[in-house]
C-alpha positions as a Markdown table, in Angstrom:
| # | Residue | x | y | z |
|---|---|---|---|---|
| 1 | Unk | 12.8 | -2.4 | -4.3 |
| 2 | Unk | 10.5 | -0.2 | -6.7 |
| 3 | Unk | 11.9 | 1.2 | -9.4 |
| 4 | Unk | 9.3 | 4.0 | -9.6 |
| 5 | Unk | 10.5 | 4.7 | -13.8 |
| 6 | Unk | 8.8 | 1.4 | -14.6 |
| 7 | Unk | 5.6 | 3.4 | -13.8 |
| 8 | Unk | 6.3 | 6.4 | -16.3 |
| 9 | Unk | 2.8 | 8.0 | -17.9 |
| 10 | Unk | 0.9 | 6.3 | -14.8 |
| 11 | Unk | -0.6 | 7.5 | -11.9 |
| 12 | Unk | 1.4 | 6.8 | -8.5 |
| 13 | Unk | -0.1 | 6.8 | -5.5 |
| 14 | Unk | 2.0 | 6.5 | -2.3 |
| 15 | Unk | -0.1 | 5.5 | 1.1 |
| 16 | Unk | 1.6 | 6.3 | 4.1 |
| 17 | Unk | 0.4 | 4.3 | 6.6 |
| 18 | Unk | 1.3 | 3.1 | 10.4 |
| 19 | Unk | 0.1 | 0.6 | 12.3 |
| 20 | Unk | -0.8 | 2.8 | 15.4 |
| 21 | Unk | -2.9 | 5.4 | 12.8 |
| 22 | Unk | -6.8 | 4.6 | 13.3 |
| 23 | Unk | -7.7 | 6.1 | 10.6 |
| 24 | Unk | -5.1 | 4.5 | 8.5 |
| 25 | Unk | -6.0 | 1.0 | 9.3 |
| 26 | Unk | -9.7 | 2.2 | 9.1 |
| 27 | Unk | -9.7 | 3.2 | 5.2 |
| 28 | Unk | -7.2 | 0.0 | 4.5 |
| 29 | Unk | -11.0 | -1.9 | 2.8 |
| 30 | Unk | -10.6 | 1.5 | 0.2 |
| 31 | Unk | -7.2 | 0.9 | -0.9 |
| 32 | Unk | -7.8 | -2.4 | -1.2 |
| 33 | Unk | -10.9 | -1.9 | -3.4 |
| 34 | Unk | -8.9 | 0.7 | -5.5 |
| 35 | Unk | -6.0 | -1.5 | -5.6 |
| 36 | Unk | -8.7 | -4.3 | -7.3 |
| 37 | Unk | -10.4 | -1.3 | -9.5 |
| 38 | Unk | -7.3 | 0.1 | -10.5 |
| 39 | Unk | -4.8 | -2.6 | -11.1 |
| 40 | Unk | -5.1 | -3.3 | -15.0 |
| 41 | Unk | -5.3 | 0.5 | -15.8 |
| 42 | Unk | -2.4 | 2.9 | -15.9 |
| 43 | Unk | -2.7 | 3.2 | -11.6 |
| 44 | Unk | -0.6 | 2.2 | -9.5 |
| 45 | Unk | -1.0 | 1.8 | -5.7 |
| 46 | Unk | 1.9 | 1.5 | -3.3 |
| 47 | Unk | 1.8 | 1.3 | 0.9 |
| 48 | Unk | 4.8 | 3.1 | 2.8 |
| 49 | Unk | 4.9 | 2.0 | 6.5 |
| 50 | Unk | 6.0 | 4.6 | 9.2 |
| 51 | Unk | 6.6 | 1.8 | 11.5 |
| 52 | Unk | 10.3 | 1.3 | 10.5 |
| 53 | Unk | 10.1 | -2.5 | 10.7 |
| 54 | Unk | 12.0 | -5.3 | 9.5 |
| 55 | Unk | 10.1 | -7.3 | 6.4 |
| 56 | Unk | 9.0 | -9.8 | 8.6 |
| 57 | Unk | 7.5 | -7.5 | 10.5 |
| 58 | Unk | 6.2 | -5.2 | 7.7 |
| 59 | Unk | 4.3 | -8.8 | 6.3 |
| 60 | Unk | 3.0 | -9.4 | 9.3 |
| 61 | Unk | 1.5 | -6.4 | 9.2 |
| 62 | Unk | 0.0 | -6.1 | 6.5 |
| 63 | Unk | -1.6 | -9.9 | 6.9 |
| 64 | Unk | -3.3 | -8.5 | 10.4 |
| 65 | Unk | -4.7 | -5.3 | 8.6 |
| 66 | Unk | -5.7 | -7.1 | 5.7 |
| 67 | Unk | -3.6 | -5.1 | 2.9 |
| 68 | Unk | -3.8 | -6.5 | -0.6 |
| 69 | Unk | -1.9 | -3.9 | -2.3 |
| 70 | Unk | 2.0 | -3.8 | -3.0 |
| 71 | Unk | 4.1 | -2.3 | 0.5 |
C-alpha cells in the first residue's frame, strides 16, 4: 500500500503498464533510468499493472521486464 500523502510537494508519476503492451515493456529501460535520475529529488515514480494479478504474479513480472522502480 502507498499512501500517496507521504509524497505531498513532489512530483507523482503513475505508469500504467501491462504485460501484453509492446510499447509499455519497450520504454520500461526509461523508467528505469528516470527512476535512478530521479530518486533523491522530490520525484517519485510508481508502476500500475493492468494485468490484475496476484503479487506473485505482479513480481514476476516485473523481474522478466526488468522493472527497477516501485509497482
Amino acid at each position: 500500500a502507498i499512501n500517496f500523502s507521504d509524497y505531498k510537494g513532489s512530483w507523482v508519476y503513475l505508469h500504467y503498464w501491462a504485460s501484453w503492451c509492446s510499447h509499455c515493456i519497450h520504454d520500461m529501460p526509461v523508467y528505469n533510468q528516470f527512476f535512478r535520475q530521479m530518486q533523491n529529488q522530490s520525484v517519485a515514480l510508481f508502476g500500475i499493472n493492468y494485468d490484475m494479478v496476484e503479487p506473485a504474479e505482479q513480481k514476476s513480472l516485473m523481474r522478466r521486464f526488468h522493472m527497477h522502480f516501485p509497482a
